[in-house]
Structures are given as structure tokens and as C-alpha cells.
N, C-alpha and C positions, 0 to 999 in steps of 0.2 A: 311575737307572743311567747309567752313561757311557757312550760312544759308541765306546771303543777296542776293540778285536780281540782278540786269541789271552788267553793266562792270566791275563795280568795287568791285561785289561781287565773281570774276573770280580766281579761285585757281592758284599755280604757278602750271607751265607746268612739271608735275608728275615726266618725266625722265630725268630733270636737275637737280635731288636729288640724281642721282646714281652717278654719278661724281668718287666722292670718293671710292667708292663701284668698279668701272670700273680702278681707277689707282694699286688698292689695286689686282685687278685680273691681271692685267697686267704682274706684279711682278712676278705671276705664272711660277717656272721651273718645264719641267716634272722631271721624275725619270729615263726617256727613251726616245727611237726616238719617240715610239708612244703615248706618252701623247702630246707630243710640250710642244714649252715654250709659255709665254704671254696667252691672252685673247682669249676665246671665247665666243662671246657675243649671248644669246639665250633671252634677253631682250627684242628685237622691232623684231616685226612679218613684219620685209619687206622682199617681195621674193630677192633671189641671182642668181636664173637660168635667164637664156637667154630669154628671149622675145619671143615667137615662130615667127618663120619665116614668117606663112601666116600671122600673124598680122603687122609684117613688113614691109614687102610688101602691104599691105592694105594701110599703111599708104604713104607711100613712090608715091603709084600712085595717092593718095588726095593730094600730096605736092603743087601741083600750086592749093591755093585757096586764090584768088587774092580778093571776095567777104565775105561779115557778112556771119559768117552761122548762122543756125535758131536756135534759142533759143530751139524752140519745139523739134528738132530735123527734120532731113528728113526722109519723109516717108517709105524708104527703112532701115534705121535704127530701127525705131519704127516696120514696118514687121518683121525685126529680131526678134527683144526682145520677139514679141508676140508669133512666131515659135517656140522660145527657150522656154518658158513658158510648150507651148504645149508637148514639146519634154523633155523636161529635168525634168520640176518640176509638171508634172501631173495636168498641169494647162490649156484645151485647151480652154478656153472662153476669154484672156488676146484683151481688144479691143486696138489696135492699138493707137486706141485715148488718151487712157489712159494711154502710156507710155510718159517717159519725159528722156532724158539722164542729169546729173548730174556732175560736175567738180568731180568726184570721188566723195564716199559714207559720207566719215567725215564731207563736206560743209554743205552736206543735213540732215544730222543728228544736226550738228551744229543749221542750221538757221530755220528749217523744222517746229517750234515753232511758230516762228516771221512768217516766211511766210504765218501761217493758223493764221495769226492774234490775236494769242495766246497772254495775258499779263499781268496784275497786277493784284492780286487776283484771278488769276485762276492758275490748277492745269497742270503738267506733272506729270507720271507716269513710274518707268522703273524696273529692276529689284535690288534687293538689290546688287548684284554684278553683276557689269554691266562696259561696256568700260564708261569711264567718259564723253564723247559726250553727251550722253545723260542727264545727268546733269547741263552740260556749255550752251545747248541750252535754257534747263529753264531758264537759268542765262541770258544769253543773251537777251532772250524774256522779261524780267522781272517777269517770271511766278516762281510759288516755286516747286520747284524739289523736288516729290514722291518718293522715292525708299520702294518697296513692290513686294513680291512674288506672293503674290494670288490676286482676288477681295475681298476675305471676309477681309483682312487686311485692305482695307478700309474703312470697317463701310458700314452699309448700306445708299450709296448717292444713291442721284439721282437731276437730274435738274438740278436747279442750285450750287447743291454742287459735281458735279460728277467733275473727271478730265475733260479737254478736246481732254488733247491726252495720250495713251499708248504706249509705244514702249515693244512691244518683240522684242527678240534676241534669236534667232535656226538656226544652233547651234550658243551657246553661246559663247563669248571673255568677262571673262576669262575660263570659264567650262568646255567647248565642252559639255555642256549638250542639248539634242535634245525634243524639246516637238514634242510628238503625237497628232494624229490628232484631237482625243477626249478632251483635253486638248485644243487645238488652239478653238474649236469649239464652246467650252463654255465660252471663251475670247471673241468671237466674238458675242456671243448672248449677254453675260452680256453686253457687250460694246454698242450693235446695242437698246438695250432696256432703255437705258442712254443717248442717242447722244453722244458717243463717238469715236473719231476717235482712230481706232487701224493699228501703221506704226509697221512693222516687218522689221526686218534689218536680211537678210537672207546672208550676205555675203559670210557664212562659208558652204551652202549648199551643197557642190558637193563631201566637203572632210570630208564622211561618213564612220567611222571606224565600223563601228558595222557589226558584222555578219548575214548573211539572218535571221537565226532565230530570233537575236535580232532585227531584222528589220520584221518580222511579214511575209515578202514576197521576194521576189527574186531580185536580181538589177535590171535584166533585167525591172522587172514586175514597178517599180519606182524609178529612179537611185539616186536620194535625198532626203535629206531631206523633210516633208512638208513643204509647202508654203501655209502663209496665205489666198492666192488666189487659193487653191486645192480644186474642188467642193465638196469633202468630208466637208472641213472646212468650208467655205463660203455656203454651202449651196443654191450657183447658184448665187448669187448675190456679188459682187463687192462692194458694197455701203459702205462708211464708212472705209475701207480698203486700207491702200496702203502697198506692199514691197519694198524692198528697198534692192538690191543687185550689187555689186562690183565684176570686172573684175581683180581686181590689184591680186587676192589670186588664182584662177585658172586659171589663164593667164599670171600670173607675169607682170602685167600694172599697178603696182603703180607707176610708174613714168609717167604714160599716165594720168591717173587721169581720168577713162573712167568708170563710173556706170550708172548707170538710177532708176527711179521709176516709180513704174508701180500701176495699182489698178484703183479705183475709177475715171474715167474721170471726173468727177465735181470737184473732189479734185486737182484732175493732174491741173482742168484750173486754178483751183485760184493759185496755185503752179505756175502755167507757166507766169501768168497776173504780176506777184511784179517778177517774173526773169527778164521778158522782161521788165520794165523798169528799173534793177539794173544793167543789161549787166551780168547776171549771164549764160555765153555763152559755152557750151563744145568746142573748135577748130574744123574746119568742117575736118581736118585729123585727128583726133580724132575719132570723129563720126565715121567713115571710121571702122577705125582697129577696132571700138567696134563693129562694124555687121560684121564684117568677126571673132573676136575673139569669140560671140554668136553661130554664125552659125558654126563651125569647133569644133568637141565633141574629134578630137582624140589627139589634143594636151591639152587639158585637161585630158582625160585619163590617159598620157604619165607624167605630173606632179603629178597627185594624186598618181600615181605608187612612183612615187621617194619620195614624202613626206612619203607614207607608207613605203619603204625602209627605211627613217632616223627615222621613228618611232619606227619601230622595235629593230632600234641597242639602242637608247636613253630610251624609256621606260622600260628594263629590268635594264639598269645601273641605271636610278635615283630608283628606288626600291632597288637594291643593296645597295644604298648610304642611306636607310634609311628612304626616304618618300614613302608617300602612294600615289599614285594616285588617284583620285577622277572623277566620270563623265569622261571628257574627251573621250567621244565618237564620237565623230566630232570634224571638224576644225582642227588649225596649232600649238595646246598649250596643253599641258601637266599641269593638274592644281592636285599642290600637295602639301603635307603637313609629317611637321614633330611633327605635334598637339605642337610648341614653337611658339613664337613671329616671325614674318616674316622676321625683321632683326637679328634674330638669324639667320636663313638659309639661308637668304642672306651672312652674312660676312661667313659662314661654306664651301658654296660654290664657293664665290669667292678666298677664300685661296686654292681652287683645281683651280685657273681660269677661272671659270665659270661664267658669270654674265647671272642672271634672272630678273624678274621684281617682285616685293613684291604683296601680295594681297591686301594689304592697298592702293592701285592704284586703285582698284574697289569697292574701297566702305568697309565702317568700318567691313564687315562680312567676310571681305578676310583676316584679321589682320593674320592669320596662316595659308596662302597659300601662292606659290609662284608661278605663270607662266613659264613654261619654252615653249620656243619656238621652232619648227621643222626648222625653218628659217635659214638654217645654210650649209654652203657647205656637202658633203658626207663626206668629211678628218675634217672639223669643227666638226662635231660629232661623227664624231670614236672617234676624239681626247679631247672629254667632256667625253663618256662615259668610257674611257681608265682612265680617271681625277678619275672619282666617282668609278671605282671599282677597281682602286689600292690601 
């Protein structure tokens, strides 16, 4: 990427480079019935299962909505989200007020810059391998896109030299890597002693691979990941704080385009004040199937169950075929590495029919990873992992 600011310093759109990569996997015959022939694509993280039904139906009885709906959201939607806080991310203080729904999670990461009035000689912050959103927003806003792992990599600011906004990401796209709470905690002080706002993009929360042990407690006891907003992290207060999480991954609603942000009500209104007058509007059927899709835990169960089914057949074959897995403790991605050039393993893998996504897509530190994706029918990945350990 380059280093310039506002539109025209906007990289090309990452996965119109695979092109070649994807006709080249194409070509793939298996050897057998159960390899297939042609492509399987484990590149782009969009679900392929069914929609759940009570989400359906949620939507289906808002269908006559003949008025605006509310920017803010309506108040029984905003109930939800704060329910689900309570309920799911160990977060029971989430004030109603403070929540906003979102055209899906990529807008708001996109503009989430511009909209806190962020711009020319000032900072975003994200991590050195990171989904690209949070780069193009800098870009957008005219501000200059940070990429850093710690605070201490930035020098010791303060004031007017500090960032203006951070973004975490737990679990992480591309890593699955999951910060703890101690870790969040000390983000959040450094941050709070700087003026700085810290948005956590928690989309991958619910699809927690790690065992009770390595989770410190029991599921039962916290079913996700932390959230920037868990009074362990926050330390009681909200201030300065927003998360930011997406229905589209355990709910399979990417085509709904149904997320929210939650945190800080002060932060939420200025956030809410430049949508209202941009028409930055979720559909009020929309709205709908996101509080019935919050409030309903056991169709989400029922998906995290079948992602962990295609994990288990696909992670022992890409190990078989020679890379390492890394992180990937959470979330819908496999982030591995054969310690070569990233388009070494891509063209390695697409001659079995395999297309991934390069680690050079998140940032120059990913140069020798490659993404692979869960995102994939049950016969799509028998017939990847049949590929790699034939």
C-alpha cells in the first residue's frame, strides 16, 4: 500500500489479484471421486449455510415497512444488543443508549474515522496484521494509518502527539488470535490516560476454538471471547470505548448487512448525529431479524458446532500438506505458514484446487501466511482436505 491520505491514496481492492490464482485452481482434476475436480475457494470468509429460520421469519413480519426507520435504531433492538452484552460477552452494564446498529460491520470500520471527526495530521492505529478496513478508513478520513502491535511501539506520545483512535481486533482476521483480559485492560488505561478513543471490532467472538483450560474458565462460566466492554477490562466505565460487532459470521447475515456499535453513549451520539444527516440507515426489516438474531443463542450454537466440524477435517490436512498453523484460536480462518513467500503457497495450493487468501492482504507482516478459510460447504472441505493429503 502507499502511504498517501484521503481517495486517491486507496489501494486496489486486494481480491481482484487473485484472478489468475482462482483460474489456475480451476483447472484442478482430482485423482478420485473424492478429491472433485475444479475449485475450492477458502479465500473470502462469507457464510454458505442457510440463514436461520427465526431470523427469517423476523424479517419477513417487518416486511410491510412502508415508514423511515430510525437511524438510532428502535428501542427494542437497542434492548436486545444490551441483553446480548449481558448474556453472551460478560458485559452486564451495556446502556441501551449507547448502542447504534450499523449497515453491517465493514461501513463502520470504513468511515468510523471521518465520522469522530478524525483528519489531516492526525493518527489511526491498528494492528500490523490486520483486515485492511482499518487502514482504508485512515485513508478515507485523510488521517495516516498506524499499523503497531503494542503502545510501547509508539514512542512515548501523549496529547497532541497521541493517536486519536485505536482499533483492536479479538479474535483476530487474519490470526484468530484472542487477547485477554489483562492485555485489553492495559489498552484501555494507556488509551484512557491519552484521550484516546479505543473501537474493538469483536466480530469473531462467539467462534472460540480454544479449550476451558486454555480459556482459564469454563464456557458455561463466559461463552466468548472478552469484550472491550467486560467490567474486568473497563474497569466500570464505558468512556472512551466502543465495540463493534457483526451478525453476518454467527448468524450467516452477510447478506443482511445487520451489525451495531455499542460503548460509549457520547461517542455513539456523535456517531449517530453525521449518520442522521448522511442517511446512513439499517432497513427497519433489518433491524427486525438483528433482535431476534441477538436474542436466539441456539442457532448460533448449532453454527459454531458445524464450523468446528469443517475445522477439524481441514486443520489436520493443511498440516499434512506442510504448513504450520499459527494462533488461530478463534474465528473462521486458519492462518498458516510454510516460512516461503506467500505466492509460493498460493500457486502450491491452487495446483491441488485450492484457493486462499495471501498474508500480504494484511499488511506487509503477513508476507509468509496464508488465510484459509472455514467458509466452505461440508463436501467443499472434505474435498480441500482429500486435495492436500493426497
Amino acid at each position: 500500500m502507499t502511504t498517501a491520505s484521503g481517495l486517491s491514496g486507496l489501494p486496489d481492492f486486494p481480491w481482484d489479484s487473485l484472478a489468475p490464482l482462482k483460474e489456475r485452481a480451476r483447472a484442478f482434476s482430482g485423482a478420485d471421486q473424492a478429491q472433485g475436480d475444479g475449485l475450492v475457494d477458502l479465500s473470502v470468509g462469507t457464510p454458505v449455510d442457510s440463514t436461520p429460520a427465526v431470523v427469517q421469519d423476523a424479517l419477513r413480519a417487518a416486511a410491510d415497512a412502508p415508514g423511515y426507520p430510525q437511524t438510532y435504531g428502535t428501542p427494542p433492538l437497542r434492548e436486545a444488543v444490551s441483553a446480548w452484552f449481558a448474556r453472551r460477552r460478560g458485559a452486564p452494564d451495556v446502556d441501551p443508549d449507547g448502542v447504534l446498529p450499523t449497515i453491517g460491520s465493514k461501513e463502520l470500520v470504513a468511515w468510523l474515522p471521518t465520522l469522530l471527526g478524525i483528519g489531516a495530521g492526525e493518527s489511526v492505529v491498528f494492528p500490523t496484521v490486520a483486515y485492511p478496513t482499518y487502514d482504508v478508513g485512515a485513508r478515507i478520513a485523510g488521517a495516516t494509518p498506524v499499523p503497531a502491535d503494542a503502545t510501547t511501539a509508539l514512542g512515548p506520545v501523549s496529547g497532541a502527539s497521541a493517536p486519536r483512535l485505536m482499533w483492536l481486533n479479538s479474535p483476530s482476521n487474519p490470526t484468530g488470535r484472542v487477547l485477554g483480559v489483562e492485555h485489553l485492560r492495559k489498552v484501555v488505561r494507556w488509551a484512557r490516560e491519552r484521550g484516546v478513543v479505543v473501537a474493538s471490532d469483536e466480530c469473531y467472538a462467539e467462534l472460540d476454538w480454544r479449550s476451558e483450560e486454555e480459556r482459564g474458565q469454563s464456557y458455561d462460566e463466559l461463552p466468548t471471547t472478552p469484550s472491550i466492554l467486560d467490567p474486568r477490562v473497563c474497569e466500570g466505565s464505558h468512556e472512551g470505548l466502543l465495540a463493534v460487532y457483526s451478525t453476518s459470521k454467527q448468524s450467516n447475515l452477510a447478506g443482511y448487512r445487520a451489525a451495531f456499535v455499542a460503548g460509549d453513549p457520547t461517542l455513539v451520539r456523535r456517531v449517530l448525529e453525521v449518520r442522521k444527516h448522511a442517511g446512513m440507515i439499517v432497513p427497519a426489516p433489518v433491524q427486525s431479524a438483528l433482535a431476534a438474531a441477538v436474542s436466539d443463542d441456539a442457532h448460533v450454537a448449532e453454527q459454531r458446532a458445524r464450523y468446528a466440524a469443517r475445522r477439524d477435517v481441514l486443520l489436520p490436512a493443511v498440516q499434512a500438506f506442510g504448513l504450520r498453523v499459527e494462533d488461530s484460536a478463534a474465528g473462521l480462518y486458519l492462518w498458516a505458514t510454510a516460512d516461503e513467500p506467500a505466492a509460493t503457497t498460493l500457486r502450491r495450493l491452487s495446483d491441488r484446487g485450492v484457493l486462499v487468501a495471501p498474508g500480504t492482504f494484511y499488511g506487509a507482516a503477513g508476507a509468509h501466511h496464508v488465510r484459509i478459510a472455514l467458509t466452505a460447504t461440508d463436501a467443499q472441505i472434505a474435498a480441500a482436505a482429500a486435495r492436500l493429503t493426497a
